[in-house]
Residue, then its C-alpha position, 0 to 999 in steps of 0.5 A: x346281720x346287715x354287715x354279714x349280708x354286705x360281705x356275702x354281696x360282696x363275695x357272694x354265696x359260693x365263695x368257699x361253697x359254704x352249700x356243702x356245709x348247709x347240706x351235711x347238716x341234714x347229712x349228719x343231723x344236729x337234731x330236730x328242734x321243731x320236730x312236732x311243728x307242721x312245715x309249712x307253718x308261717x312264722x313271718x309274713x313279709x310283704x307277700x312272702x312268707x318264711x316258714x318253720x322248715x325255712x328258719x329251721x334250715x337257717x338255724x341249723x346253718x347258723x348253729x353249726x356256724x356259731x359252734x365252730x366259732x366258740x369252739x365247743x358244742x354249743x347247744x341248741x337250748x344254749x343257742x335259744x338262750x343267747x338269741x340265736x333263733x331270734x338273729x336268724x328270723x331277723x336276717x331272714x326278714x331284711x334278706x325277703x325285703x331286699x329280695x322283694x325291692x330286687x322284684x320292685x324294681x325289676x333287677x335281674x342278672x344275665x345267667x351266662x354272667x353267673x355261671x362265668x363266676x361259677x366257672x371261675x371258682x376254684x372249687x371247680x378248677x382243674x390245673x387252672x381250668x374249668x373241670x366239668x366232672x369235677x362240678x357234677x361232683x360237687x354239685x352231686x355233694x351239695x344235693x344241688x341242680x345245676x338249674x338250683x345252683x345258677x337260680x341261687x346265684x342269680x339271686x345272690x348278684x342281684x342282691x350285690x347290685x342292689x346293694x351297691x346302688x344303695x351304699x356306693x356314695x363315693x367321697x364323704x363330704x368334707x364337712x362330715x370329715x372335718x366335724x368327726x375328726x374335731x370330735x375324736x381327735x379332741x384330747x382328753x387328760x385324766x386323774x386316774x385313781x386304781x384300786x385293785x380288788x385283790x387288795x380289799x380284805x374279805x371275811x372267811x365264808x361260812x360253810x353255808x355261804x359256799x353251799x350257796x354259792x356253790x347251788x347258784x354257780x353249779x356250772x362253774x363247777x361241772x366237769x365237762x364231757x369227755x370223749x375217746x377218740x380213733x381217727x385214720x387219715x389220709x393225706x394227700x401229701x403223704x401219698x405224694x412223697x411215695x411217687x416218683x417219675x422217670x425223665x422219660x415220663x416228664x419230657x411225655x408230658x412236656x410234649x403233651x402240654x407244650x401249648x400250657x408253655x407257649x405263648x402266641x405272639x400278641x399285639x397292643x392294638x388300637x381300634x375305632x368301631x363305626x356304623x357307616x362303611x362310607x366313614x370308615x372307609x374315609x377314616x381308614x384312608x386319613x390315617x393311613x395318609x399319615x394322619x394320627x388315629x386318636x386324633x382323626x377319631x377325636x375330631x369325627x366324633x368317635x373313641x378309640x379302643x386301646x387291646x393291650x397284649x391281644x392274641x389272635x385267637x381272642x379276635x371275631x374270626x373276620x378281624x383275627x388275620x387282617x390285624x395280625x398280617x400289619x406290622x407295628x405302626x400300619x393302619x388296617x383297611x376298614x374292616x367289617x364285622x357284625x359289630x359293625x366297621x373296624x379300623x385298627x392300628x398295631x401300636x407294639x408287637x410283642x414276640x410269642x415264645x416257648x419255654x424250654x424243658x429244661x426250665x419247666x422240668x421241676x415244676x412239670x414234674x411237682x404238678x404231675x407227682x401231685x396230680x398222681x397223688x390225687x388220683x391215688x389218694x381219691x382211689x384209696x377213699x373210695x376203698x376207704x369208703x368201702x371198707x367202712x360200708x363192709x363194717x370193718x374196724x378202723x384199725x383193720x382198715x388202717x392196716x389194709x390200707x396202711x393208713x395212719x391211725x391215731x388214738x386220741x385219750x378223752x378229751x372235752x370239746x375243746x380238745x384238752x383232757x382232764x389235767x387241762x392239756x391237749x394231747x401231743x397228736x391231733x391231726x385235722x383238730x378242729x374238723x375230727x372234735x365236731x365229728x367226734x361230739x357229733x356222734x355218739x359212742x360206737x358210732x363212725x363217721x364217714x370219710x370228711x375232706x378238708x378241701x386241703x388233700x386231707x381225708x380222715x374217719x373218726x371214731x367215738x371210742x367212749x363218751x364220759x358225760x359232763x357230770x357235777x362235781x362233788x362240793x367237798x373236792x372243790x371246796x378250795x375252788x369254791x372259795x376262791x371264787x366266792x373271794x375274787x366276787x366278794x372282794x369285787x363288790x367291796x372294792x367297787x364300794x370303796x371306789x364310789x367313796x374315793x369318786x365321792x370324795x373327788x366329786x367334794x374336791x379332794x386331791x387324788x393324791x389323798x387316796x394313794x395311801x391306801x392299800x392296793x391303790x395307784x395314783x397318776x395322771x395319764x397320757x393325753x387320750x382320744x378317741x383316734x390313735x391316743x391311748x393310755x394304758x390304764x385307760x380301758x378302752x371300753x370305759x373310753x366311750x362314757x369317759x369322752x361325754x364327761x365335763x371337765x371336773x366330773x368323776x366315774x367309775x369303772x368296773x374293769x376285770x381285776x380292778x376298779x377305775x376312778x377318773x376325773x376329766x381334768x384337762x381338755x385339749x382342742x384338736x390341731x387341724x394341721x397336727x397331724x393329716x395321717x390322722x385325718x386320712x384314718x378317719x375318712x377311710x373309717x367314715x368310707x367305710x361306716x357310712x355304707x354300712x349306715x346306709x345299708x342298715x336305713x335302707x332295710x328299715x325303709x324296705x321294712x315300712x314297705x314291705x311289712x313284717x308280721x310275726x306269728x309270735x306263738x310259732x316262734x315262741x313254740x319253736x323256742x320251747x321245743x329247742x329248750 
C-alpha cells in the first residue's frame, strides 16, 4: 500500500483524473455491499479521526473496479472479500488518516494558488496547449465535483507529497551500506542440480470414483464461464477527420488569426542584482557600468547575481520591462526600482524574435485545424447520440441516422473469447465495451463512454448465457488429465526427497541420472545480482542463498521437481565488476526510501492509535459474501 501511496505523492491524485473513475462507480453501480449498514458507522477510529462504513465502502468500490480491470475479468465482490481485498483497503485507509493527522501535527500547508497552477497544467484541461475554462467545468461537471472540492483534494494530496519527501529524501546511501549489500549479493554460488520431471512419474488409472471426487471438490475448474452477446456503435474521432477538408483560403484565415502562436518576441539572456538600498545600487550600477565586472562587484558587496536566460519582455514587472530591453548586449542598466526592491541588470546576449512563414506551418495549421473540426463535429454527433438513446431508439436505427459503425460481437466470456477459446476477428475499445458490457444486464444499453482518446462508443448486452457446471460425462477426458498431472505431482515430489536424501547420505548426483525423467548438471555461477542459471528458479533463489556449503533442498516448481545441493561458494571480487556495484546503489536508492516510508507509518500508528470495530468490519464482509 505505502508503494501506492508514494506514486500517488509523487504524481499526485489528478494525473490521469482517476476522480471520473471513482464517480461513474456510483454512476453505474457495482452493487451495494454493505446495504443494511447504517452510514455513519465507525469501523476504524484512528487518533480523532474516524473512517466510517460509507467511507470504506467508497474505497472499496474504487478499488474493486481497479483490481477487475487488472485481472481482466469481473471479479466478484465475494471474490474480492476472499483474496483480502477489503482488508487492503482499511489498511490504506488507516496510514492515509495518520499521515494526514501528522500533516496537521505539524502544521503543513500548501499555497492554493500553487495547487491550481498544477490543475491548470494537466492536459486533462488543456485546449491547443492552453488552460481551457469550459472545458474544466466540464470535467468537473463529469466528476460531480466543486471547484472548491477539487482544489481541497489537491491541497491535501501535496501536503502529503511534501511530508513524505521530508521522510524519504535521505540522499546518498552510505557506503558502508553499499559495500556490505553488494558483499551479500554478489557472492557466487555453484550448485548440483538434480531435475526430476513429473510427467515422467507413472500413475495408476483412476478409478470412476477417484474422478467423482475430484470432480465434487474442483467444480470450478470445470464450470463453463458466462457468456454475453454483445452490440457496440462507435464513434471515432479519427474517422470524422478523414471526411473534412479545408480550402488554402481557410488556412492562410487561420494563420492570419494565430500569426502570434508562430512569433516568437526578441528575448534576451540577462544577468541581474536585486538590493534594498537605493544608495548601494546606485554606487553598484556606476562600478560596473565603470567597467568593472558585475559578478564580481556583486561577489565582493556581498550580493548574488541572478542569471534570466531566453527572457521576454512581457515576463518582466512593468517598471523593469522597457529600461532592459532599450540596452544593448554587453551594457549595464541604471539602478532600477521596483516593489522588489532596487534592480541592476546587464544584457549578456540578445537572441532575435522571428516569424514562421506560412508556407512552413501550413501542414500542421491545417492537421490542428481538420482535428479541432473533427472534434467539434464528433462532440455534436454525441450529443445526437446522447439523444437518441434518451428517445429509446435501437442501436441499430441510431447507427443508420447517424451513419455510425455498428459491430455485433457473438458471445463472449469475460475475457473476450467465445466458447472455442477465440477472440472474435472485431472488438474496437476491447477492454472498455467487456466492463460495459458484463456491467449491465441482458436488454440493457450503456450510455455514451469516452476513452479520452477521440473515441465514443454505446454497448449493448443482446443476450447473457449464465456460467453453468458442466456435465462429469462430457469432461471426463479433462477430469483425468487433470487428476493425473496432480498425482503425478505428489509422487514426484516423493521421489525427490528420496533423491535429497540420498545426496544428504553423500551420494554423487550423477547415481541418480539413470532414472526415468531425471537430469543431471552442475550449474552456472548464480547470485543474487545479474548471475543466473536457467534451471535455477528464480523463486526458489531466496531459500537457495541461506544453504551451507554441502546442504540439499527441494523445490516444488510448475512441471517439475528441483533438488540442489550447494557445492561451491565464491566470495565477491570488489574490483570485478563496478557496473554492478552501480546497479546496487541505485536499488538501495530506491528501497531505502520505500523502508522509510513504511517505518514511518508505523510510527505515526504508535501516535495516532487505531481501533478496529472488529463486528463492523466482519459484518461488512459477510454481507459482500
Amino acid at each position: 500500500m505505502l508503494q501506492s501511496m508514494r506514486h500517488l505523492a509523487q504524481s499526485w491524485l489528478f494525473k490521469g483524473l482517476m476522480l471520473i473513475l471513482v464517480v461513474s462507480f456510483a454512476i453505474w453501480g457495482v452493487g451495494d455491499i454493505f446495504r443494511g449498514n447504517p452510514q455513519n458507522r465507525t469501523v476504524v477510529k484512528v487518533g480523532k479521526m474516524a473512517i466510517t462504513a460509507q467511507a470504506v465502502e467508497q474505497a472499496f468500490r474504487e478499488a474493486l473496479a481497479q483490481a477487475r480491470q487488472m485481472v481482466g475479468f469481473e471479479l466478484s465482490e465475494q471474490q474480492a472479500m476472499q483474496t483480502g481485498l477489503l482488508d487492503k483497503v482499511v489498511d490504506g485507509m488507516i496510514d492515509r488518516s495518520v499521515i494526514d493527522q501528522d500533516i496537521e501535527r505539524l502544521g503543513i500547508d500548501v499555497n492554493e494558488k500553487l495547487v491550481a497552477n498544477h490543475i491548470a497544467a494537466l492536459p486533462q484541461f488543456q485546449k491547443d496547449g492552453k488552460f481551457d475554462k469550459e472545458l474544466f467545468r466540464q470535467r468537473l461537471t463529469q466528476i460531480r465535483m466543486t471547484e472548491r472540492d477539487l482544489l481541497a483534494q489537491g491541497r491535501q494530496e501535496m501536503a502529503r507529497q511534501q511530508l513524505l519527501n521530508s521522510i524519504t529524501n535521505i540522499g546518498k546511501v552510505p557506503q558502508s551500506i553499499i559495500d556490505a549489500v553488494y558483499e551479500a549479493r554478489g557472492q557466487k554460488r555453484v550448485f548440483d542440480v538434480v531435475i526430476l520431471k513429473n510427467a515422467s512419474v507413472k500413475t495408476p488409472e483412476p478409478e470412476d470414483k477417484v474422478l467423482q471426487d475430484y470432480y465434487q471438490q474442483n467444480l470450478q475448474r470445470f464450470t463453463s464461464p458466462e457468456y454475453r452477446g454483445l452490440t457496440i456503435v462507435r464513434l471515432a474521432t479519427d474517422d470524422v477527420q478523414k471526411d473534412i477538408t479545408l480550402s488554402e483560403e481557410d488556412v492562410k484565415k487561420a494563420y492570419e488569426a494565430r500569426i502570434a502562436q508562430f512569433t516568437r518576441p526578441e528575448r534576451r539572456d540577462i544577468l541581474q542584482v536585486i538590493l534594498q538600498d537605493e544608495a548601494r545600487a546606485r554606487q553598484l550600477a556606476a562600478a560596473v557600468q565603470s567597467g568593472k565586472d558585475l559578478i564580481h562587484a556583486a561577489k565582493m558587496t556581498g550580493h548574488t547575481v541572478v542569471p534570466l536566460n531566453g527572457t521576454e519582455e512581457k515576463t518582466l514587472l512593468p517598471e523593469l520591462a522597457k529600461p532592459v530591453f532599450e540596452i544593448k548586449a554587453g551594457q549595464v542598466s541604471d539602478a532600477i526600482k521596483s516593489p522588489l526592491g532596487w534592480h541592476i541588470f546587464q544584457v549578456t546576449k540578445i537572441i532575435p524574435g522571428s516569424k514562421r512563414d506560412y508556407n512552413e506551418v501550413k501542414t500542421q495549421l491545417r492537421d490542428t485545424l481538420r482535428r479541432d473540426q473533427a472534434v467539434d463535429t464528433a462532440m455534436r454527433m454525441v450529443n445526437q447520440l446522447d439523444d437518441e438513446l434518451a428517445a429509446g431508439h435501437a442501436l441499430e436505427d441510431i447507427a443508420d441516422s447517424l451513419k455510425l459503425r455498428l459491430v455485433k460481437i457473438p458471445p463472449v466470456d469475460a475475457k473476450g473469447r467465445t466458447a472455442d477459446g477465440k477472440e472474435p476477428s472485431e472488438m474496437p475499445e476491447k477492454d472498455n465495451v467487456l466492463k460495459a458490457g458484463f456491467d449491465q444486464n441482458a436488454g440493457e444499453t450503456s450510455p455514451v463512454m469516452d476513452d479520452k482518446k477521440g473515441n465514443y462508443f454505446v454497448v449493448r448486452t443482446d443476450e447473457v448465457t449464465p456460467s453453468a457446471q458442466r456435465p462429469f460425462e462430457k469432461v471426463r477426458d479433462s477430469i483425468v488429465a487433470s487428476w493425473k498431472v496432480r498425482e503425478q505431482a505428489k509422487l514426484a515430489a516423493t521421489e525427490a526427497e528420496k533423491i535429497a536424501q540420498g545426496l544428504r547420505e553423500g551420494k554423487k548426483p550423477s547415481s541418480f541420472a539413470a532414472g526415468s525423467g531425471v537430469e543431471v548438471r552442475v550449474s552456472k555461477p548464480v547470485s543474487l545480482l545479474n548471475d543466473a542459471d536457467p534451471d535455477v528458479s528464480p523463486a526458489a533463489a531466496p531459500q537457495m542463498f541461506k544453504m551451507k556449503k554441502g546442504e540439499v533442498s527441494v523445490s516444488s516448481l510448475m512441471d517439475r521437481q528441483m533438488i540442489v545441493r550447494l557445492a561451491e561458494i565464491i566470495e565477491v571480487d570488489e574490483n570485478a565488476n563496478a557496473g554492478i556495484k552501480g546497479q546496487v546503489t541505485d536499488a538501495l536508492g530506491r528501497h531505502v526510501p520505500q523502508e522509510l516510508a513504511e517505518q514511518y507509518v508505523k510510527h505515526l500508528r504508535d501516535i495516532f492509535p487505531v481501533k478496529v470495530n472488529r463486528e463492523a468490519l466482519n459484518d461488512m464482509r459477510q454481507r459482500g459474501g
